[in-house]
Backbone bond lengths (Angstrom), bond angles and torsions (degrees), N, CA, C in turn:
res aa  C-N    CA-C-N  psi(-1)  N-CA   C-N-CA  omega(-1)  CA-C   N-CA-C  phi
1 X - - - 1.473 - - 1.517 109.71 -
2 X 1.385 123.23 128.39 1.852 135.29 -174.21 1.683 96.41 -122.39
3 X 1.219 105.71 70.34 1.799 105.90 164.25 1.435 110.26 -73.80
4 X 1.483 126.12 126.56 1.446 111.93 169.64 1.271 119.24 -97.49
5 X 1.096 108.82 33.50 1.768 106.88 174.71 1.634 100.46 -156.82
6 X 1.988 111.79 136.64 0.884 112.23 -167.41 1.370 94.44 -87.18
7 X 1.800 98.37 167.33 2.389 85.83 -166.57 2.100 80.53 -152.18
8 X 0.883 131.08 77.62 1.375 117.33 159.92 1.619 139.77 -120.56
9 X 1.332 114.75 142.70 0.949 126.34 -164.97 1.519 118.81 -17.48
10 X 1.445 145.15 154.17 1.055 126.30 -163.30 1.638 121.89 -98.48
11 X 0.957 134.08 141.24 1.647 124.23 -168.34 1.161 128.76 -105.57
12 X 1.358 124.99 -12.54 1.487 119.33 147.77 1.698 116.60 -73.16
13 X 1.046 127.05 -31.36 1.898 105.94 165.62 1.783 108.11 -61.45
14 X 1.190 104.87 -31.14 1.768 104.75 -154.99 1.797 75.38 -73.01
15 X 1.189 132.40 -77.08 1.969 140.26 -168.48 1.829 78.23 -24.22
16 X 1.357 116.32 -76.06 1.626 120.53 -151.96 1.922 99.66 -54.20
17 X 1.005 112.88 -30.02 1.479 99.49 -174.00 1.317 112.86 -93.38
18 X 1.530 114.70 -20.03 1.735 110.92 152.90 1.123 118.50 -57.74
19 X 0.873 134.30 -2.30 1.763 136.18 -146.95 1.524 84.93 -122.44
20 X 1.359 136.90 -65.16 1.411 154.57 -158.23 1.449 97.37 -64.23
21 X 1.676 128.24 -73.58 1.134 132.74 -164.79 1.745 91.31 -65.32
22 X 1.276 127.84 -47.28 1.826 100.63 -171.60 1.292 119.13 -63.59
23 X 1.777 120.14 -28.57 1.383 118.38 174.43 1.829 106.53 -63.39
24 X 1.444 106.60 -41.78 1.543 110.04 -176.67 1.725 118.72 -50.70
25 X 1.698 98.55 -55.36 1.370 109.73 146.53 1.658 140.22 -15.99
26 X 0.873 111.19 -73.65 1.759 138.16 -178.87 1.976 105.52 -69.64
27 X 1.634 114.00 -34.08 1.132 105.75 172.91 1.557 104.48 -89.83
28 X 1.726 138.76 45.98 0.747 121.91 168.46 1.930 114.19 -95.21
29 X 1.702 110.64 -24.63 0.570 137.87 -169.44 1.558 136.60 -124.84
30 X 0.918 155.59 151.33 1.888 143.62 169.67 1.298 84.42 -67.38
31 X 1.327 122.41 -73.29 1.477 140.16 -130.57 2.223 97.74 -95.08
32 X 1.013 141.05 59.21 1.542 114.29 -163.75 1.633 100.76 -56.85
33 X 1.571 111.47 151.35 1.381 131.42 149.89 1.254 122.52 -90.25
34 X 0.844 97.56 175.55 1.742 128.78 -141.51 1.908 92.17 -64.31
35 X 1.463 115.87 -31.13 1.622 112.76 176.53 1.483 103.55 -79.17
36 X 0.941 122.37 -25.60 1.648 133.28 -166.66 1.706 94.71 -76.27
37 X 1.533 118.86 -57.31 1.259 108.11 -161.92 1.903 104.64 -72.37
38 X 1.267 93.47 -32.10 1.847 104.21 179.22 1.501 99.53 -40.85
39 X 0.994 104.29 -66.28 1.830 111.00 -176.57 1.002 128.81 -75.59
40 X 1.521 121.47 -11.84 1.234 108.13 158.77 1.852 118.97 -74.82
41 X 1.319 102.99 -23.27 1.432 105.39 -162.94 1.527 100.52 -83.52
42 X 1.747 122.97 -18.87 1.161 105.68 -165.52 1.598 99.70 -88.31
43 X 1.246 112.46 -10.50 1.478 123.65 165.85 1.875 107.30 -60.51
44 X 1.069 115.21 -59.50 1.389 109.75 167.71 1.347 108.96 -34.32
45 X 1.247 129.82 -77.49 1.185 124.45 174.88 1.059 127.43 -16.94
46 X 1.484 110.66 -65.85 1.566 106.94 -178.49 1.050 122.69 -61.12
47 X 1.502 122.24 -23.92 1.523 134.17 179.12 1.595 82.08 -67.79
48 X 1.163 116.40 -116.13 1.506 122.67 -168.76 1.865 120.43 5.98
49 X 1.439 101.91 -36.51 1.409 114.59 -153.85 2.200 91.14 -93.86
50 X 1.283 104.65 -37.97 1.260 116.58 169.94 1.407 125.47 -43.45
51 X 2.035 86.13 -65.08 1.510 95.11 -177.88 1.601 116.65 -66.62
52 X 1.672 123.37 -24.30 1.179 99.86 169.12 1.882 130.37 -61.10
53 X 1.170 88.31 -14.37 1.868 71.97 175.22 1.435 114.32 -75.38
54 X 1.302 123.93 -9.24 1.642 123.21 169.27 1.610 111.79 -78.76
55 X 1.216 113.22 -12.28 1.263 120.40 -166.14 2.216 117.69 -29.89
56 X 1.531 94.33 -41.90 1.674 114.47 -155.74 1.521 94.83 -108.38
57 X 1.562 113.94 3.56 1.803 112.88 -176.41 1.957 95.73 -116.44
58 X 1.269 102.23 -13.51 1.699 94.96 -179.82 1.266 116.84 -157.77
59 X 1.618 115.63 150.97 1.351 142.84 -114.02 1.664 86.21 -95.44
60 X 1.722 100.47 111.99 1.549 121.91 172.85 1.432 114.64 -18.57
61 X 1.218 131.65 -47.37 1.610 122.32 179.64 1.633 107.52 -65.01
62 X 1.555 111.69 -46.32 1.365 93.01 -167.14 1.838 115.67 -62.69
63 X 1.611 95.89 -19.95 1.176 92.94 -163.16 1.774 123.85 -75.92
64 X 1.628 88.50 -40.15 1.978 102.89 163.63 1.346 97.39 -56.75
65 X 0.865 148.00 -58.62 1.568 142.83 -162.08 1.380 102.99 -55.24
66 X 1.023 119.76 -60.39 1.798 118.59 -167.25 1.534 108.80 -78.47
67 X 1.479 122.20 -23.34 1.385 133.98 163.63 1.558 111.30 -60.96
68 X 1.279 111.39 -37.26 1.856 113.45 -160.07 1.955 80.92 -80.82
69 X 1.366 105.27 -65.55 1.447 103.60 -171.05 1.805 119.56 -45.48
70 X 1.272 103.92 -26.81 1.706 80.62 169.80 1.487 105.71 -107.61
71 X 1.652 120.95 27.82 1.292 109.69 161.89 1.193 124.28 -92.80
72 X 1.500 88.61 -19.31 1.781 107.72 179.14 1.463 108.94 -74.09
73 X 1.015 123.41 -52.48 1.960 126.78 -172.97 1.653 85.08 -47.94
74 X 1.264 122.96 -57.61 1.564 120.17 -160.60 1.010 107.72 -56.00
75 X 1.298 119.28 -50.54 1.909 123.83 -170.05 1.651 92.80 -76.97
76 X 1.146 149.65 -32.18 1.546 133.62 172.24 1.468 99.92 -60.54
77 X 1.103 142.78 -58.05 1.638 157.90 -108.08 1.754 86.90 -112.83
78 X 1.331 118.45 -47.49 1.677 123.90 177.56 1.257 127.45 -84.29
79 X 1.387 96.93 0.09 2.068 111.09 165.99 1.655 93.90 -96.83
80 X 1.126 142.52 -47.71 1.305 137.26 172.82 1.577 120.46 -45.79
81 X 1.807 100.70 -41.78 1.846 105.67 -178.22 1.029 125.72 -60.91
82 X 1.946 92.92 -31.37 1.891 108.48 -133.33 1.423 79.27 -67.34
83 X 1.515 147.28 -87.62 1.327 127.49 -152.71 1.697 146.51 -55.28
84 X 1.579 85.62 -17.05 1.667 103.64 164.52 1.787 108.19 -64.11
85 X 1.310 97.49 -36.05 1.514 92.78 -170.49 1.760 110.12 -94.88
86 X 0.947 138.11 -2.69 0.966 146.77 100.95 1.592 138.22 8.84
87 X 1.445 87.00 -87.58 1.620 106.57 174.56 1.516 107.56 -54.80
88 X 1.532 115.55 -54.44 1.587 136.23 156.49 1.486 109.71 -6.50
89 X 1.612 89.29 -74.10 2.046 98.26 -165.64 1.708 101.69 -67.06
90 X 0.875 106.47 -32.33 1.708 108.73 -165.63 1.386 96.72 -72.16
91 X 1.532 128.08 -67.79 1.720 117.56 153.74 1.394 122.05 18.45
92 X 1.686 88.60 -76.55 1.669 118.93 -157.67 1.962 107.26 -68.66
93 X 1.316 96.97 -26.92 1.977 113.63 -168.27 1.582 74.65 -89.67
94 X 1.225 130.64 -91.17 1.403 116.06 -164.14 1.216 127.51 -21.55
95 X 1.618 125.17 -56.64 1.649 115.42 163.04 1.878 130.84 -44.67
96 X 1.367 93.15 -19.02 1.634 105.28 -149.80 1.726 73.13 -88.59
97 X 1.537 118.47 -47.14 1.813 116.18 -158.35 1.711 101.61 -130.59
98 X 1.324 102.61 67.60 1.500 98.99 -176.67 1.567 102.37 -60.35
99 X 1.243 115.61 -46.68 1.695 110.83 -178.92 1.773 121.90 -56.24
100 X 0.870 115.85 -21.84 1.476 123.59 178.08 1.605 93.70 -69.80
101 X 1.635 99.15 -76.85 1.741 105.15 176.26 1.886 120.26 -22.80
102 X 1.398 91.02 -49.72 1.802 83.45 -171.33 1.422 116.70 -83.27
103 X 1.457 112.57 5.30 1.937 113.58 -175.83 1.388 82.73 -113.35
104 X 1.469 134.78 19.37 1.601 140.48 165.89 1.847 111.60 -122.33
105 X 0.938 104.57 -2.94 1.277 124.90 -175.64 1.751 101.18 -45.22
106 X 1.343 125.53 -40.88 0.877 129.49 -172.69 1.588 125.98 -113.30
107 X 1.461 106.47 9.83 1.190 139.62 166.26 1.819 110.59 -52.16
108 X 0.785 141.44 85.33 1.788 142.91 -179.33 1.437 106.76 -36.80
109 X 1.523 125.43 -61.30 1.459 142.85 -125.22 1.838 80.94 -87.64
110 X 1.084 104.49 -42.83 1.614 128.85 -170.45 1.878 103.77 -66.80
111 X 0.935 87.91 -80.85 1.482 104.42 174.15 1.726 127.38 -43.55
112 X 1.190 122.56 -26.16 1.060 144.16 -162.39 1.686 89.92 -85.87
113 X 1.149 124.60 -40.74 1.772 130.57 -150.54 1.725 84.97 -103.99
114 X 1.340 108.23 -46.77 1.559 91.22 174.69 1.610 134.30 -63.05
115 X 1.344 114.49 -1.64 1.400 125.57 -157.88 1.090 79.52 -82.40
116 X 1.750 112.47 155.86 1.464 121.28 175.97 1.364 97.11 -88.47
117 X 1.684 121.12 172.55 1.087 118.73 -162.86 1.676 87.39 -124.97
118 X 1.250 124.24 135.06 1.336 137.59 172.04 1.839 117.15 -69.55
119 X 1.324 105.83 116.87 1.675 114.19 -176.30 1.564 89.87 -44.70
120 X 1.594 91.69 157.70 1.585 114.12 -171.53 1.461 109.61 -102.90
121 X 1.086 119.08 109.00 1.715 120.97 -162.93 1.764 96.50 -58.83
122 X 1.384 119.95 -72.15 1.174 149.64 -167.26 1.832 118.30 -97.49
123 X 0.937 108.42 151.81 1.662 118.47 175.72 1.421 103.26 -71.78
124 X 1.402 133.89 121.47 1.464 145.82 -171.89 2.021 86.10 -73.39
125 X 1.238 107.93 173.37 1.501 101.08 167.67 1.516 92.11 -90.03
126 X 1.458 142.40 -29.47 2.052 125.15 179.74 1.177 96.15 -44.11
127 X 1.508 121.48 -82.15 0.963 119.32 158.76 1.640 156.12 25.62
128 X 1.404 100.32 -85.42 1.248 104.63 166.98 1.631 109.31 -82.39
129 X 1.169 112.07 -19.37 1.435 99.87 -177.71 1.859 114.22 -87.86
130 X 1.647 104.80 -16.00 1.616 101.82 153.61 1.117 103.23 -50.55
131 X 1.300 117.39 -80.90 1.442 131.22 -158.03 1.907 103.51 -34.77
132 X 1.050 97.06 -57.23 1.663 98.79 -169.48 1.906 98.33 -61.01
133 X 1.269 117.12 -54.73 1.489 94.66 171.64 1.362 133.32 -42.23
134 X 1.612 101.74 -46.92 1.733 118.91 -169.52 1.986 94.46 -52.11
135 X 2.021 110.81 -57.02 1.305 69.17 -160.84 2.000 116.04 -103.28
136 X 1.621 99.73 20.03 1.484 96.43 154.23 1.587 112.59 -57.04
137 X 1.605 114.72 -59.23 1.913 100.39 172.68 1.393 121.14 -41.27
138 X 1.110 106.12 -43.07 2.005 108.77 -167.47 1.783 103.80 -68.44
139 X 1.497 101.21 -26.60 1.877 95.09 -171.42 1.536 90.36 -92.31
140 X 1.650 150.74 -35.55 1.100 137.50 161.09 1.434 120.08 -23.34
141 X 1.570 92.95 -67.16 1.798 112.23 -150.48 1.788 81.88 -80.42
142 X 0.669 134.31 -29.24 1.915 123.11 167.11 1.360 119.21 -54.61
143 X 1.730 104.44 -46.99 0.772 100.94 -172.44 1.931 120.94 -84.85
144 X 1.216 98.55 -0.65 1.806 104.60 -173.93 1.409 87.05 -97.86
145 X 1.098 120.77 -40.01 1.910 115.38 -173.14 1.414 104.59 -62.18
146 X 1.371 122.94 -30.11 1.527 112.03 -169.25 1.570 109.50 -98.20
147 X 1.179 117.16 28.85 1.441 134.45 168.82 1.473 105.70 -136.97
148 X 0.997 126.39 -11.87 1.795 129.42 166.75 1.536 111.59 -40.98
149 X 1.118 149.52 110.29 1.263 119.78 161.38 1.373 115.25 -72.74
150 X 1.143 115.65 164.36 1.440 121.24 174.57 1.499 114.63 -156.21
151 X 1.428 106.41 27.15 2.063 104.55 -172.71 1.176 92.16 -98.77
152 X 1.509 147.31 -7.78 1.228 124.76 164.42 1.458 121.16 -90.40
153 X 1.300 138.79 13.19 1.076 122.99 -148.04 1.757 96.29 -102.35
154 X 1.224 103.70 160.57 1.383 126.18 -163.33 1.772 116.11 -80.29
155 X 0.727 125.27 86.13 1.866 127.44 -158.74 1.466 107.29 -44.23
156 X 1.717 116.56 -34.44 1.275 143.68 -166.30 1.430 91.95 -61.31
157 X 1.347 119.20 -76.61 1.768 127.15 -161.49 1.996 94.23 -63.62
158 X 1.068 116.81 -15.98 1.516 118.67 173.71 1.784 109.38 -58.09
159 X 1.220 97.79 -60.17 1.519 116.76 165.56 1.396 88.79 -54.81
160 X 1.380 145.49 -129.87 1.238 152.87 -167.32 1.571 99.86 14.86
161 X 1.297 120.18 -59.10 1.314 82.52 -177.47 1.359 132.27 -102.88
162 X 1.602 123.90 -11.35 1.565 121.39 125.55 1.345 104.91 6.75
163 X 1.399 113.68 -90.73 1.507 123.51 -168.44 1.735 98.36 -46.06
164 X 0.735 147.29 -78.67 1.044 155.25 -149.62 1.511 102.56 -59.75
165 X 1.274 117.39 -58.12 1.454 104.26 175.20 1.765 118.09 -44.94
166 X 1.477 99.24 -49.80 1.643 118.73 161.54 1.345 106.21 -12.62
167 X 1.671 113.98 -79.97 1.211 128.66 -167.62 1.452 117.78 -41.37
168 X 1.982 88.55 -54.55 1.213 82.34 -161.71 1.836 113.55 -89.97
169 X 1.502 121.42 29.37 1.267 123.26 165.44 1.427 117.99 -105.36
170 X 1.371 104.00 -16.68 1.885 108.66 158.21 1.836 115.85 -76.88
171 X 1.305 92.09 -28.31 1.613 81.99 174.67 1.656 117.35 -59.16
172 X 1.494 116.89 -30.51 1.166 112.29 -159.06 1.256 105.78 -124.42
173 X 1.397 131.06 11.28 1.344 153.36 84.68 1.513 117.83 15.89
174 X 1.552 105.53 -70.64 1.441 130.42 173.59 1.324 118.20 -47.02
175 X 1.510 94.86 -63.94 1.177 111.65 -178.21 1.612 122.64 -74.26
176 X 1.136 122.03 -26.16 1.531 129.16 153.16 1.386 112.75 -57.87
177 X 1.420 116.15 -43.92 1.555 108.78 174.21 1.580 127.83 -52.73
178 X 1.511 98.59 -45.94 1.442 111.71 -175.72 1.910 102.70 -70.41
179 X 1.210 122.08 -28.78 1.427 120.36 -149.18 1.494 92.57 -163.06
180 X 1.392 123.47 75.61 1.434 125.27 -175.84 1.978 108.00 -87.35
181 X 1.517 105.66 82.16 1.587 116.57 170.70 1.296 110.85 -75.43
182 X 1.139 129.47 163.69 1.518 151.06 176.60 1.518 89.72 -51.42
183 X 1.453 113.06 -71.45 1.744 135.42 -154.46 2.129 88.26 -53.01
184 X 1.281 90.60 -68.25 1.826 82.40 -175.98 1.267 117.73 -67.74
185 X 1.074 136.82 -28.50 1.605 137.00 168.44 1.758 103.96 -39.33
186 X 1.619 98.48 -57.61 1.403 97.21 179.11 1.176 135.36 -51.99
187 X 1.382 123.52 -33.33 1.657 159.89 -177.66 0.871 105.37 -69.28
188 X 1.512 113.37 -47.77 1.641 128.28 -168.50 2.127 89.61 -60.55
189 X 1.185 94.91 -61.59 1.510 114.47 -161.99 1.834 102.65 -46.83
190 X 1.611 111.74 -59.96 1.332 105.72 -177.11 1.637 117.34 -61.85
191 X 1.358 113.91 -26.65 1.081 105.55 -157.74 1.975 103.80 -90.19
192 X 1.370 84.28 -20.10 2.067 83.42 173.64 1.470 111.41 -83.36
193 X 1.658 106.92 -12.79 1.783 106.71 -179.10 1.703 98.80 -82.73
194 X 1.693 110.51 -7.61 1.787 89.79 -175.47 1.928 107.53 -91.02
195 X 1.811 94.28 -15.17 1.042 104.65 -170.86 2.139 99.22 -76.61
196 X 1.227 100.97 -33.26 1.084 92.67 179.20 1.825 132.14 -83.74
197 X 1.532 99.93 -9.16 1.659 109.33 163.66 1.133 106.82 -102.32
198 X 1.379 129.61 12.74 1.612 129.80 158.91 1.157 101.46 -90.54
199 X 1.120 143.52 -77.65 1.220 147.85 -176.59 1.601 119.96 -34.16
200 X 1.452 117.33 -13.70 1.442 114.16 164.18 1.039 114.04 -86.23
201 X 1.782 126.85 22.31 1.414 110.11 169.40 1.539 102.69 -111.15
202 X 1.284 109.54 3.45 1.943 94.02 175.77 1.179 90.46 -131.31
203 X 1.225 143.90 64.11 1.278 147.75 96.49 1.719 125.01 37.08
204 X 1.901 78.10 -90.25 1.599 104.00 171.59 1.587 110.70 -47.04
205 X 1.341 116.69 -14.32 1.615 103.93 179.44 1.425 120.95 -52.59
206 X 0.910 77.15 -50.99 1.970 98.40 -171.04 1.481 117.79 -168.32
207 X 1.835 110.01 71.82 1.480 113.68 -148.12 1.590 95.30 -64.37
208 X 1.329 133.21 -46.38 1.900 125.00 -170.09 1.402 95.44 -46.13
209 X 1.241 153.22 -57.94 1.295 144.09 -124.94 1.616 103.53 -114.21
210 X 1.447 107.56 -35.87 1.462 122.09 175.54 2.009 102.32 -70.43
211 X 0.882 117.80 -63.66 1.467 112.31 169.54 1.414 131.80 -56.10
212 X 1.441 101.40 -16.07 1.835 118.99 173.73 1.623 102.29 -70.67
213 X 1.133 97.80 -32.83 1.618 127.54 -162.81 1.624 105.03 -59.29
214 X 1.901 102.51 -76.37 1.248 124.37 177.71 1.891 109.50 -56.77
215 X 1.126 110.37 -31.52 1.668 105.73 153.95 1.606 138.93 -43.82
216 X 1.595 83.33 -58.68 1.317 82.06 171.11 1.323 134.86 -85.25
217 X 1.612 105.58 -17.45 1.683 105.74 170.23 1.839 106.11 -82.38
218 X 1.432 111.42 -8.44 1.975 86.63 168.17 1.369 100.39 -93.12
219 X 0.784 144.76 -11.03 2.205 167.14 166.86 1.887 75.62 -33.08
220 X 1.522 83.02 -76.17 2.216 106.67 -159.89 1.510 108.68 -62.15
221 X 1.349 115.96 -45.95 1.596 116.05 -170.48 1.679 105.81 -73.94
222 X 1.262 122.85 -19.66 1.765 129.51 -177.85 1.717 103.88 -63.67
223 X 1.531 89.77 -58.15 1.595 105.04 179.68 1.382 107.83 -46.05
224 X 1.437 110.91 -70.23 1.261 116.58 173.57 1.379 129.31 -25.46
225 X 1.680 117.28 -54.19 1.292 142.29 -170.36 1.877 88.88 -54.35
226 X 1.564 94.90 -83.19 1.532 91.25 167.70 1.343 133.41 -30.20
227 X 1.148 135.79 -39.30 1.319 127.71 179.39 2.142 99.39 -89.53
228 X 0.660 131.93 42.53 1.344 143.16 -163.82 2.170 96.31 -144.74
229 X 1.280 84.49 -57.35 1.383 91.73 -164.61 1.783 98.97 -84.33
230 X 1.065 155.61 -24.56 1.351 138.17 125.12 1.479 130.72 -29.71
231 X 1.383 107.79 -61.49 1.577 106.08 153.12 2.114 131.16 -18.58
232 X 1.219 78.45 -52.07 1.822 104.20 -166.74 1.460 93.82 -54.13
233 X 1.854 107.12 -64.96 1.420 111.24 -176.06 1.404 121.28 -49.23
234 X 1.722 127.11 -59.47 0.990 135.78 173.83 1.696 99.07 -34.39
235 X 1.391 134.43 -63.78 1.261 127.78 -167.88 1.815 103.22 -66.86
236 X 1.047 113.50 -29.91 1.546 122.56 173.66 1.632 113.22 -52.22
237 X 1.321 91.21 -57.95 1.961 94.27 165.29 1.021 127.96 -47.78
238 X 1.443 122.31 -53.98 1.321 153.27 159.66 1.715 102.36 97.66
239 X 1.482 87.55 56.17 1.880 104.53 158.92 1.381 127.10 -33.09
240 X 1.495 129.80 118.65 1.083 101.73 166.51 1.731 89.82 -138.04
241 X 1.336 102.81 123.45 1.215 91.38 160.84 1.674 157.42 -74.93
242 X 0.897 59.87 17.67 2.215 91.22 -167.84 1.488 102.83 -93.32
243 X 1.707 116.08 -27.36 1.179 123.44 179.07 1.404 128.73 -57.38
244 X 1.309 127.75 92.43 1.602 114.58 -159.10 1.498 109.17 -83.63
245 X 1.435 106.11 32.64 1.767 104.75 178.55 1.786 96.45 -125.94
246 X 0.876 120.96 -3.56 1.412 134.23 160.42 1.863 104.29 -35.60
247 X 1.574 90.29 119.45 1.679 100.20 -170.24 1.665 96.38 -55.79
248 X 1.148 116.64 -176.08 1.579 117.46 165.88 2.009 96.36 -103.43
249 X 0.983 106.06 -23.71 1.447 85.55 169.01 1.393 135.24 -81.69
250 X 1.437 100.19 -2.33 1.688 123.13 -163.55 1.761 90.33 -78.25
251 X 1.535 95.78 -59.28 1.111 112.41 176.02 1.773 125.74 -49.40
252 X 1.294 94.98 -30.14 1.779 94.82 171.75 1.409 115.05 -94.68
253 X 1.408 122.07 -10.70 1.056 114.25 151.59 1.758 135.40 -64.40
254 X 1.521 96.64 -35.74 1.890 98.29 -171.60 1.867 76.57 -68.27
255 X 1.324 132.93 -73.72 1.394 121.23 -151.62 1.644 105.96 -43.41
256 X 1.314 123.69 -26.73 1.378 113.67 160.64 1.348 131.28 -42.42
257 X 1.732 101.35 -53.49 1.133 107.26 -164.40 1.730 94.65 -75.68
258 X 1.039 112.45 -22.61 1.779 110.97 -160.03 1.067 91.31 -70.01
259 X 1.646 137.18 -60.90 1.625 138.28 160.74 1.652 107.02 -10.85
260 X 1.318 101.92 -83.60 1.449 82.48 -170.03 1.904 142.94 -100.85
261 X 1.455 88.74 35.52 1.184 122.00 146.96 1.637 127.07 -81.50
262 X 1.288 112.66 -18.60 1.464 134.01 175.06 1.485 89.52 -83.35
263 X 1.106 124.90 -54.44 1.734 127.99 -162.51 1.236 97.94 -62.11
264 X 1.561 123.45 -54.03 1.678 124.91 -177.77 1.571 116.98 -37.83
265 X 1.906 95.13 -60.87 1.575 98.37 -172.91 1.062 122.24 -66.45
266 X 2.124 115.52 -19.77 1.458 109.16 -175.00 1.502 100.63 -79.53
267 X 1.271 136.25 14.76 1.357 124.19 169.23 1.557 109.99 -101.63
268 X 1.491 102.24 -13.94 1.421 104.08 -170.11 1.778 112.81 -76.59
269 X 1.335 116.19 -29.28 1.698 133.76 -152.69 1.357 105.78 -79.62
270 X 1.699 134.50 -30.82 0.733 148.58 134.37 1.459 146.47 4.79
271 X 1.723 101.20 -91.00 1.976 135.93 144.40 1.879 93.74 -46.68
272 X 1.275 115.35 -62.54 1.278 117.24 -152.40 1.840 97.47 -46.57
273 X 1.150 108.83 -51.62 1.509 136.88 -131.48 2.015 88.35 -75.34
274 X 1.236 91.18 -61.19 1.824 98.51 169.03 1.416 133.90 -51.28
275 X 1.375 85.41 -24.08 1.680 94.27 -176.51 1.959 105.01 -107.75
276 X 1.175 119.96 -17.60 1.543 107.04 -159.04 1.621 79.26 -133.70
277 X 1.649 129.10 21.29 1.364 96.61 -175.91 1.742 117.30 -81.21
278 X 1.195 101.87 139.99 2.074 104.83 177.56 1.313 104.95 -36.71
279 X 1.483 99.04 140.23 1.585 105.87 176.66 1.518 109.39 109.08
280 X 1.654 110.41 -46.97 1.620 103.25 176.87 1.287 106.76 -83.83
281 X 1.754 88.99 165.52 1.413 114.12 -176.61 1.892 102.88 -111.83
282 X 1.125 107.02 160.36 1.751 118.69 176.37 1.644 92.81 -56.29
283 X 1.582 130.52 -65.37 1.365 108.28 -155.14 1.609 96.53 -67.30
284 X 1.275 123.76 -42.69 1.415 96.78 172.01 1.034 135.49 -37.88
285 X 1.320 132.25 -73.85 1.212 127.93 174.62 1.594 124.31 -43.29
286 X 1.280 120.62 -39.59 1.324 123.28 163.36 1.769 110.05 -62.74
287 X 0.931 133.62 -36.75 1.465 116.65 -176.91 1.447 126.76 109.10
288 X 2.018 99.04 11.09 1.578 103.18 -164.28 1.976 103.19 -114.75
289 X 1.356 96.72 -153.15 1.436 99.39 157.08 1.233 134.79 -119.20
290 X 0.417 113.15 106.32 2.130 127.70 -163.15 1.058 88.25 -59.44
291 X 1.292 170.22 59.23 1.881 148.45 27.27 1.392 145.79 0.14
292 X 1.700 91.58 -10.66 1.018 94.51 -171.05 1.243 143.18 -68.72
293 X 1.511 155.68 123.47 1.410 157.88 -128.49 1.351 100.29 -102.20
């Protein structure tokens, strides 16, 4: 496909309706759960991931400002998850190694994350006073976005930075390949999820190949997530392997988890490899003409 004109979806309604559905969200409940906060935050994302393509069309203050504010809802919203999800993976390892689990049975560090957590009658004051921050940001950043202009902006430099995010998620891509750490795995992960809620606004480019696309990077970023969220626990335990008082079952557990953290990434190298391999370019991989006006 050779479209000569870039044509994508528009990004100040899509910012305003992230903004709408998380406030809509949050008044479902006093208390949100654990699906409520998931979705609101992956909504952040997309906001965040949105607003960078305006980045080079509008004036640096407005833009840190509305960037910090949906970084903040996320970082409140992911101190609330981090132990549900947690508790989650450990769940999931317990079925897989009930015998490890019960010669840990008496393990604290372990045990402590498995305890169920008792429903919350009442709003704690942390709590309510997240909540009251989270949605003072969301009625701000609504309210500065819906005075933003955005009818002049250039569709072209939109693409530009598409590409650029592109770039810069194969770089570290690269560098995960050669030397796949916890720290870049993660990097790897945010920075292909911005590439991948950017990329649902040009669509119209070449929707078969562009949606083949967005498949395979939530395919790669899931895996990822998972191997992120094993990570967490291991640091949750507070592993050390150097420790020569380290149970022997403690120990057959992290090689568990390290196993199938190996399983995650070998699904990841794959997706990765097609989409970020050296040598391509963004219109390649998208399916267009990198001429385009």
């Amino acid at each position: 496909m050779n479209p000569d004109t870039v044509k994508q979806k528009e990004i100040k309604p899509a910012i305003s309706g992230y903004i709408r559905e998380s406030q809509s969200l949050l008044k479902k409940s006093s208390v949100p759960d654990e699906d409520t906060v998931h979705e609101i935050r992956i909504l952040m994302k997309k906001s965040r991931a949105a607003l960078k393509l305006t980045v080079s069309q509008i004036d640096k203050t407005s833009f840190d400002r509305d960037l910090s504010a949906f970084r903040e809802i996320g970082r409140i919203l992911s101190l609330w998850r981090e132990l549900s999800v947690q508790r989650k993976t450990l769940k999931e390892l317990r079925k897989e190694h009930p015998g490890i689990f019960f010669k840990l049975r008496d393990y604290e560090k372990l045990t402590s994350i498995l305890k169920k957590m008792e429903p919350v009658p009442e709003l704690s004051d942390e709590l309510k006073a997240g909540l009251e921050q989270i949605n003072n940001l969301l009625w701000k950043a609504g309210f500065r976005i819906r005075f933003q202009s955005m009818k002049q902006f250039d569709p072209q430099l939109f693409l530009h930075e598409l590409e650029m995010t592109y770039n810069k998620t194969f770089n570290i891509y690269l560098k995960c390949r050669n030397n796949p750490q916890p720290e870049t795995l993660h990097e790897l992960r945010k920075k292909a999820k911005d590439f991948l809620y950017q990329l649902s606004f040009f669509r119209s480019l070449n929707p078969t190949v562009i949606k083949s696309l967005e498949k395979r990077l939530d395919v790669m970023t899931w895996n990822l997530g998972k191997i992120n969220d094993l990570t967490q626990v291991v640091r949750t335990l507070g592993y050390d392997l150097k420790d020569s008082s380290n149970l022997p079952s403690l120990n057959k557990l992290i090689i568990k988890i390290r196993e199938k953290q190996d399983r995650y990434l070998n699904r990841v190298w794959p997706s990765a490899y097609k989409i970020f391999c050296p040598g391509q370019s963004l219109p390649g991989v998208l399916g267009i003409n990198k001429n385009l006006k």
